[in-house]
C-alpha positions in Angstrom: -13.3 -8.9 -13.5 -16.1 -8.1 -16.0 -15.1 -6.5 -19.1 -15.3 -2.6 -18.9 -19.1 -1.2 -19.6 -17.2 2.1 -21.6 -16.0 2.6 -24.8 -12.9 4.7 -25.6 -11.5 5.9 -29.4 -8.4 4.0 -30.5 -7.2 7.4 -31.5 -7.4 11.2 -31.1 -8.9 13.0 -27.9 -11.6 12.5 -26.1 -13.5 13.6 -23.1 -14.4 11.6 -20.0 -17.8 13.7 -19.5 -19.7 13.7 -16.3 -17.1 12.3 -13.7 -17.0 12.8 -10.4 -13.6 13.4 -9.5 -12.1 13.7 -5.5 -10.6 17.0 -4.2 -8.5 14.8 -2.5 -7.1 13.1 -6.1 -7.3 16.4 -8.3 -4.2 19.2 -8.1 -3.6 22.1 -10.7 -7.1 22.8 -10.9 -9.2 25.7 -10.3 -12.5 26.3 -10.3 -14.2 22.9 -9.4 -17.1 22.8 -7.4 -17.1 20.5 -4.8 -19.9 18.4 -2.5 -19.9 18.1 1.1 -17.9 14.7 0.4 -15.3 16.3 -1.2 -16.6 15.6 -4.9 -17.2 17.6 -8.0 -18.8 16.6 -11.5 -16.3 17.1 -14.3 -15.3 16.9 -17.6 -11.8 15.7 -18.3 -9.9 15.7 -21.2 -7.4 13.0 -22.5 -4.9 13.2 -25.5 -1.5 11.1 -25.9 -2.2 9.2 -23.2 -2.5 12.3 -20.5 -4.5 14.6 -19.2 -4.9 17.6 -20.8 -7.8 19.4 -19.1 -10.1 19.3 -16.0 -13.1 21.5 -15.3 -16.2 21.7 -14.1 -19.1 19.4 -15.9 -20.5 21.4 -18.9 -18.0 24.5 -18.6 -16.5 23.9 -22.3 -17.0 22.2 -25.4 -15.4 18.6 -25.2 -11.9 17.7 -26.3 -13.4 15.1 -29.2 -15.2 12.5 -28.8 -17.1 12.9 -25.2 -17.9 9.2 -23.1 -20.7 10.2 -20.9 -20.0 8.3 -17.3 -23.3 9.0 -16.2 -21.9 10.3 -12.8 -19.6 7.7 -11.5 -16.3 8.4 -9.0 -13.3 8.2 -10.9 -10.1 7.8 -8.3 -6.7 7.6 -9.5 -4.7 4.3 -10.5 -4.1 2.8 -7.1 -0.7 2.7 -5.4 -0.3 -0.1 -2.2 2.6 1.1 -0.4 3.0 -2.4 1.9 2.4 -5.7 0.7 4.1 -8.6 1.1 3.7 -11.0 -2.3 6.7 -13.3 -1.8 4.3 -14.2 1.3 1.2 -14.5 -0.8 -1.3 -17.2 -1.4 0.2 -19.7 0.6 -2.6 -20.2 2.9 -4.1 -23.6 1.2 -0.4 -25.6 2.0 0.1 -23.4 5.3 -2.7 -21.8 7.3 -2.7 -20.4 11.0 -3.6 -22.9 13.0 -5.2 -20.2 15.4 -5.1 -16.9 13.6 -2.3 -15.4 16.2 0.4 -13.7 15.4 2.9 -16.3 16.8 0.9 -18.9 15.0 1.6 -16.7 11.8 5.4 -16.5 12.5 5.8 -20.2 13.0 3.1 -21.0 9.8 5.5 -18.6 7.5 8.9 -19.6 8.5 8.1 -23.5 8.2 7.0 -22.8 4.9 9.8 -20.6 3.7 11.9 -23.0 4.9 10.3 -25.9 3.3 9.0 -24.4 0.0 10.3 -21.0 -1.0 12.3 -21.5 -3.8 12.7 -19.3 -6.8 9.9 -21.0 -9.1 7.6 -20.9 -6.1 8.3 -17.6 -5.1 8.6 -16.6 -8.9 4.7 -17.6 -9.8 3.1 -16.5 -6.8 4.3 -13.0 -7.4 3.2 -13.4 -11.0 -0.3 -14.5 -9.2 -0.4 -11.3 -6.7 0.4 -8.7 -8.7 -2.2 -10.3 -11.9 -4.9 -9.4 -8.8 -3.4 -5.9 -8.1 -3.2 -5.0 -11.8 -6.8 -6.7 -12.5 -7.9 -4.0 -9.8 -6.7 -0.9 -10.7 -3.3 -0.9 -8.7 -0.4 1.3 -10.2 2.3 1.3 -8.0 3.2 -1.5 -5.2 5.9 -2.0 -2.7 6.2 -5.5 -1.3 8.6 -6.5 1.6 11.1 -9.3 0.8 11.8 -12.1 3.6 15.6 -11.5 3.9 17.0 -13.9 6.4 19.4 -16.4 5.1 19.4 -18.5 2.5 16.1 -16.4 1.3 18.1 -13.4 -0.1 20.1 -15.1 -2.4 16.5 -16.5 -3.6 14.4 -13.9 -3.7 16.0 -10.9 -5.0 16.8 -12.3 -7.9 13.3 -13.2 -8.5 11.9 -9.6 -7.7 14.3 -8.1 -10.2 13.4 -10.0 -12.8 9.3 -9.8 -12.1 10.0 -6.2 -11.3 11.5 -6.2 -15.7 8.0 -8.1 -16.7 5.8 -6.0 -15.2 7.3 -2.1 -16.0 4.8 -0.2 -18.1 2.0 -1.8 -16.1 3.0 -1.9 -12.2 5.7 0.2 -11.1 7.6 -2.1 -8.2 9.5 -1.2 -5.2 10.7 -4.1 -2.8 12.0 -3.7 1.1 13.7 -6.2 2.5 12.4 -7.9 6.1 14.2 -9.4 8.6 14.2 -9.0 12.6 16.1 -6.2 13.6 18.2 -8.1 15.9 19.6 -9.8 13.4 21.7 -6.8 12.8 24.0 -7.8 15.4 25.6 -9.6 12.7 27.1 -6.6 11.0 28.6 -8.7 8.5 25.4 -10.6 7.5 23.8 -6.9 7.4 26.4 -5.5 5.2 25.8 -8.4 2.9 22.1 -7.7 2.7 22.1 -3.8 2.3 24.4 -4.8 -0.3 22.2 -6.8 -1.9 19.3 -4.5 -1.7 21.4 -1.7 -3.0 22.1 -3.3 -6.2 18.6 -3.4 -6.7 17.7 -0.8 -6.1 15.8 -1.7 -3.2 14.5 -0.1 0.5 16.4 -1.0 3.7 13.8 -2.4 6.3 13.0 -4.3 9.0 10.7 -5.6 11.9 12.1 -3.6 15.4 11.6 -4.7 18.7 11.7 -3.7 22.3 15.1 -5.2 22.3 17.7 -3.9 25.0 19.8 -2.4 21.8 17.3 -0.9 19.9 18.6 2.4 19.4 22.2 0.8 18.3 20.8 -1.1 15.6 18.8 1.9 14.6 21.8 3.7 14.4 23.8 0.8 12.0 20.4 0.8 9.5 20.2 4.7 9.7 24.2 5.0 8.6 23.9 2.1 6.3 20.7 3.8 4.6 23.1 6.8 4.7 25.9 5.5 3.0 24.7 3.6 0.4 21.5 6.2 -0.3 18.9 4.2 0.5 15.5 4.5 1.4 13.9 2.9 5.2 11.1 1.1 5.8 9.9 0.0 9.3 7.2 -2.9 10.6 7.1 -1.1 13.7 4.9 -2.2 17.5 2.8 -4.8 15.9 1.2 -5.5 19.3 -0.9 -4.5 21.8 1.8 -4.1 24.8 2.0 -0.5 25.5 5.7 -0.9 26.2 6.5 -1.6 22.8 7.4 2.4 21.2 10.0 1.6 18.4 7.8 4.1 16.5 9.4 6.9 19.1 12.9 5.6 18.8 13.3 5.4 14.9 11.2 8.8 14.6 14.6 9.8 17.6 16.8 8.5 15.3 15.8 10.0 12.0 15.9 13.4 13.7 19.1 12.3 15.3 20.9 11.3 12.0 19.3 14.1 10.4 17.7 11.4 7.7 17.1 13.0 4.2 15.9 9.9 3.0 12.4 8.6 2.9 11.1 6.7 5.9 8.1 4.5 5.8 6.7 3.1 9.5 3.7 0.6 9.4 1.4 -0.8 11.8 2.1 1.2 15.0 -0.8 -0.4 16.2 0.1 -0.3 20.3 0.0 4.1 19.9 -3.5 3.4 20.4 -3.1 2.3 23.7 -0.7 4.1 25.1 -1.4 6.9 27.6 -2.2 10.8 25.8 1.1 12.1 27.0 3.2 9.6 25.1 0.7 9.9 22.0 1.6 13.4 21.9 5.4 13.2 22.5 5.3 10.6 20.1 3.3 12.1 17.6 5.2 15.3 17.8 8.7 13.3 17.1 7.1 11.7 13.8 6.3 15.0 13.0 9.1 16.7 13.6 11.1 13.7 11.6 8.9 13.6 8.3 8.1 9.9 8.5 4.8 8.3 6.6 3.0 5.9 8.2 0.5 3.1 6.5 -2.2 1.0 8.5 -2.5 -2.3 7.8 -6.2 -2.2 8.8 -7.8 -5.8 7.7 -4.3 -7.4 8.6 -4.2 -6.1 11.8 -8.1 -6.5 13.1 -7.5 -10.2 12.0 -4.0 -10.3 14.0 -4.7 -8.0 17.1 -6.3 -8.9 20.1 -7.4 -12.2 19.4 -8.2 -14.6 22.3 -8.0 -18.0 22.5 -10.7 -18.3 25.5 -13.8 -17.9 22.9 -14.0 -13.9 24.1 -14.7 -11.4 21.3 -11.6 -9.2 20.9 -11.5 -5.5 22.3 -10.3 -3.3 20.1 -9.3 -2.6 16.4 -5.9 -3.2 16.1 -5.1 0.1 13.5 -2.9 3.2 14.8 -3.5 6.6 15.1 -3.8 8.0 12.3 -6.4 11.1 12.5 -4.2 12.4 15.2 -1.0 11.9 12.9 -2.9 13.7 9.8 -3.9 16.5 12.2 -0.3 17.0 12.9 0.6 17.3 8.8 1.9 13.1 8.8 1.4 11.4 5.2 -0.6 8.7 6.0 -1.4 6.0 4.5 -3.4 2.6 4.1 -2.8 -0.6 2.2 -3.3 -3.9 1.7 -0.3 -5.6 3.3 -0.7 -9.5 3.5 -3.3 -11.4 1.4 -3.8 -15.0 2.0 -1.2 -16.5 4.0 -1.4 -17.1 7.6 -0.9 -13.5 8.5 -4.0 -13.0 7.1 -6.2 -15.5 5.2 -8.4 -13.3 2.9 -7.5 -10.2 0.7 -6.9 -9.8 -3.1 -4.4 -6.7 -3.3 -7.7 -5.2 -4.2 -7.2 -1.6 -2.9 -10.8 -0.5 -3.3 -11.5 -3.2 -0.3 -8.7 -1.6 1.3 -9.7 1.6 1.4 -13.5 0.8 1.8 -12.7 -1.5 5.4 -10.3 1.2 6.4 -13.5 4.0 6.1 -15.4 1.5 8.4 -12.7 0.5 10.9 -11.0 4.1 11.3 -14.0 6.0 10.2 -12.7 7.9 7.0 -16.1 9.4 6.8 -18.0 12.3 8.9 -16.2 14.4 7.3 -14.6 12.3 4.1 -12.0 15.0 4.3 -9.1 14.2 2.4 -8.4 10.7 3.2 -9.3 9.1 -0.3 -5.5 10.1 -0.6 -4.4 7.5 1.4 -4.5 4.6 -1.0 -3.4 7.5 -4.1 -1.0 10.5 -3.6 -0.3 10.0 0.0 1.4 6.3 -0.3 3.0 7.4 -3.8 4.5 10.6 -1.6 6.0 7.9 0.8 7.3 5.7 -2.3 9.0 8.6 -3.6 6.7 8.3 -7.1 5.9 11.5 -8.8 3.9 9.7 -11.8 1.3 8.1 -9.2 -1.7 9.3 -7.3 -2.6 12.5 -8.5 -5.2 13.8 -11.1 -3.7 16.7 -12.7 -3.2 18.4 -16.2 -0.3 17.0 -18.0 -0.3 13.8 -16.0 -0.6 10.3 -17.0 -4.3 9.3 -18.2 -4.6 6.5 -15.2 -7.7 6.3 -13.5 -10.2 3.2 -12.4 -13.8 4.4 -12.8 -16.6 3.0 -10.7 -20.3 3.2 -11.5 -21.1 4.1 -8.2 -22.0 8.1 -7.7 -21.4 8.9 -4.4 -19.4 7.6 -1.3 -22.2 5.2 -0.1 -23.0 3.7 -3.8 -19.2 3.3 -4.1 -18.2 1.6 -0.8 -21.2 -0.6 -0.5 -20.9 -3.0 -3.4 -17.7 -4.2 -4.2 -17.5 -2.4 -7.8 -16.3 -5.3 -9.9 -17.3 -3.6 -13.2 -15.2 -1.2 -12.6 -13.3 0.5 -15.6 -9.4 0.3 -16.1 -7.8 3.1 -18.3 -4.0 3.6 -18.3 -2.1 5.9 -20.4 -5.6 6.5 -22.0 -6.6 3.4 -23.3 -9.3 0.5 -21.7 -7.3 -2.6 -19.8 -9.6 -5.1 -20.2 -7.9 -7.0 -16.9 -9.0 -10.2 -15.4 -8.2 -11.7 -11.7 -6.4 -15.2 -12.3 -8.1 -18.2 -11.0 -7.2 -19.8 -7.5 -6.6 -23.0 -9.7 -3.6 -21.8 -11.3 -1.6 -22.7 -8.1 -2.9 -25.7 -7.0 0.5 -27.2 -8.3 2.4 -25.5 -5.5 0.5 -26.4 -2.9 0.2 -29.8 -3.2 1.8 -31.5 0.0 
């Protein structure tokens, strides 16, 4: 990362003149004008590390010292609502042998197995969130591997990353396991146990298993009793029998859940027939849950062949017809480099600019440049993230490009970190600073 091409007062206020800010980033506002994408040039005015003012470009005198951005998009500090970095970077000592998902499964557990202990999974976290905070990321939930003996390990770790890193990244962790595992209601006690005392999410992977709804039911009462939050991998796959999206939306509305649920991937909605979309659709609704698209994970998992045939279709769920319905939606980054998926840098930007291509977040731009800012910190439960407003936190990344097509065609590595109102000069750590751990 480049250092940034602005230059802000160590002291007093000051006005960010000639922005472009988002309708879809900006609340408490009146009287922007705003483009047929959704943006409007403003001036906006920062004091004590907030926000004090936004209007349109040239409507008062400036706050200060005025920094002329010469038109570039300003988006909020990122917030990646599903990652996995106990999981990252592991790619060099364990790649997919075939990009599947099984081959993914197998690559991962032999690894945790064989290599996961508390230093390793201690400095790659340290690693993944240098990259998210190096690219304008905020707020991050990761999911925790959580079958046995990895809960003992890595809990402990994510506590005491989660202590290093407040003030820069505000962490939230959700622990994974298979949901049949919850037969074991003693093991499962154990873990929600664990999770509760830090302050974690209760979550898992469902599965078309014959007692899905029963274990729904012991995570829903367990969530219930010890006030947690849920958090759902849910019908990663392209087999239109596989609907746990339907049956955890059935039993929020059947436990009447006040919590927060988060569902990701969903991914075989979009091949299931319009009736059962609807149905569906109308539960999740009805329910409140968010969902988040994994998109790059998931059009690297889904539908790959192994008879040399290109794949079929895009691997990402619904989610124009769930945001038409009033759903928080979301997308994020989940996986980076680890046989899941083999690319990524928790770089939220690339996020959001493969998930305009894939699932067309353009024609109209509408308001889905909240996915990867307010919507995700709505599902996280974060009223300090996402949103652009008077009186809020001065955190914003600033790109130099001017429009949607500027900013999503290059990828915008001199871009401009400000939190609480002053320049992070933030750089991505070099690959080399693992090649310790994955020596063989």
């Amino acid at each position: 990362m480049t250092k940034p091409s602005i230059t802000l007062p160590e002291t007093g206020a000051f006005t960010l003149a000639n922005l472009r800010l988002h309708r879809a980033h900006v609340a408490g506002v009146e009287g922007l004008t705003f483009d047929s994408d959704g943006f409007a040039l403003a001036d906006l005015d920062i004091a004590g590390g907030k926000i004090t003012a936004m209007r349109q470009i040239g409507a008062a005198s400036p706050a200060g010292s005025a920094i002329d951005c010469l038109g570039g998009i300003a988006f909020p500090a990122f917030v990646d609502c599903h990652t996995h970095i106990d999981k990252g970077h592991i790619w060099p000592r364990s790649p997919n042998p075939d990009g599947s998902f099984p081959g993914a499964l197998d690559a991962v557990g032999a690894d945790r197995r064989a290599n996961w202990s508390a230093d390793d999974v201690e400095r790659r976290m340290e690693f993944s969130l240098a990259c998210a905070y190096a690219h304008g990321t905020k707020a991050l939930r990761t999911h925790l591997d959580s079958v046995t003996p990895q809960e003992d390990i890595s809990w402990p770790v994510f506590a005491a990353v989660r202590e290093r890193w407040k003030g820069r990244i505000e962490l939230q962790a959700a622990c994974l396991f298979g949901v049949d595992e919850a037969r074991n209601e003693q093991w499962f006690n154990r873990l929600a146990g664990i999770v509760a005392a830090h302050q974690g999410v209760l979550g898992a992977v469902t599965y078309m298993v014959p007692d899905l709804d029963q274990l729904l039911d012991r995570m829903f009462a367990k969530a219930m009793d010890l006030g947690l939050d849920l958090d759902f991998h849910a019908d990663e796959t392209d087999d239109v029998n596989a609907v746990s999206l339907d049956r955890i939306a059935g039993a929020a509305l059947r436990h009447r859940f006040e919590g927060r649920i988060l569902v990701g991937h969903c991914c075989s909605l979009a091949r299931q027939p319009d009736d059962a979309v609807k149905s569906t659709l109308d539960k999740v609704a009805r329910a409140g849950l968010s969902v988040v698209s994994l998109p790059m994970c998931n059009m690297y998992l889904q539908d790959r062949r192994s008879d040399a045939t290109t794949p079929r279709w895009r691997g990402v769920t619904l989610l124009h017809e769930m945001a038409a319905r009033g759903i928080n939606v979301a997308v994020a980054s989940d996986n980076t480099r680890d046989p899941f998926y083999a690319y990524g840098d928790l770089d939220v930007l690339e996020v959001y600019r493969e998930a305009t291509r894939i699932l067309h977040f353009d024609h109209p731009v509408g308001l889905w440049p909240a996915t990867v800012a307010a919507n995700p910190a709505r599902a996280m439960g974060l009223a300090d993230a996402g949103t652009l407003a008077p009186g809020a936190g001065a955190d914003l990344v600033l790109f130099r490009g001017r429009s949607l097509t500027e900013l999503l065609s290059r990828p915008e590595s001199r871009r401009t970190l400000i939190r609480e109102g002053k320049l992070i000069d933030a750089t991505v750590p070099d690959y080399q600073d693992l090649d310790d751990l994955m020596e063989p």
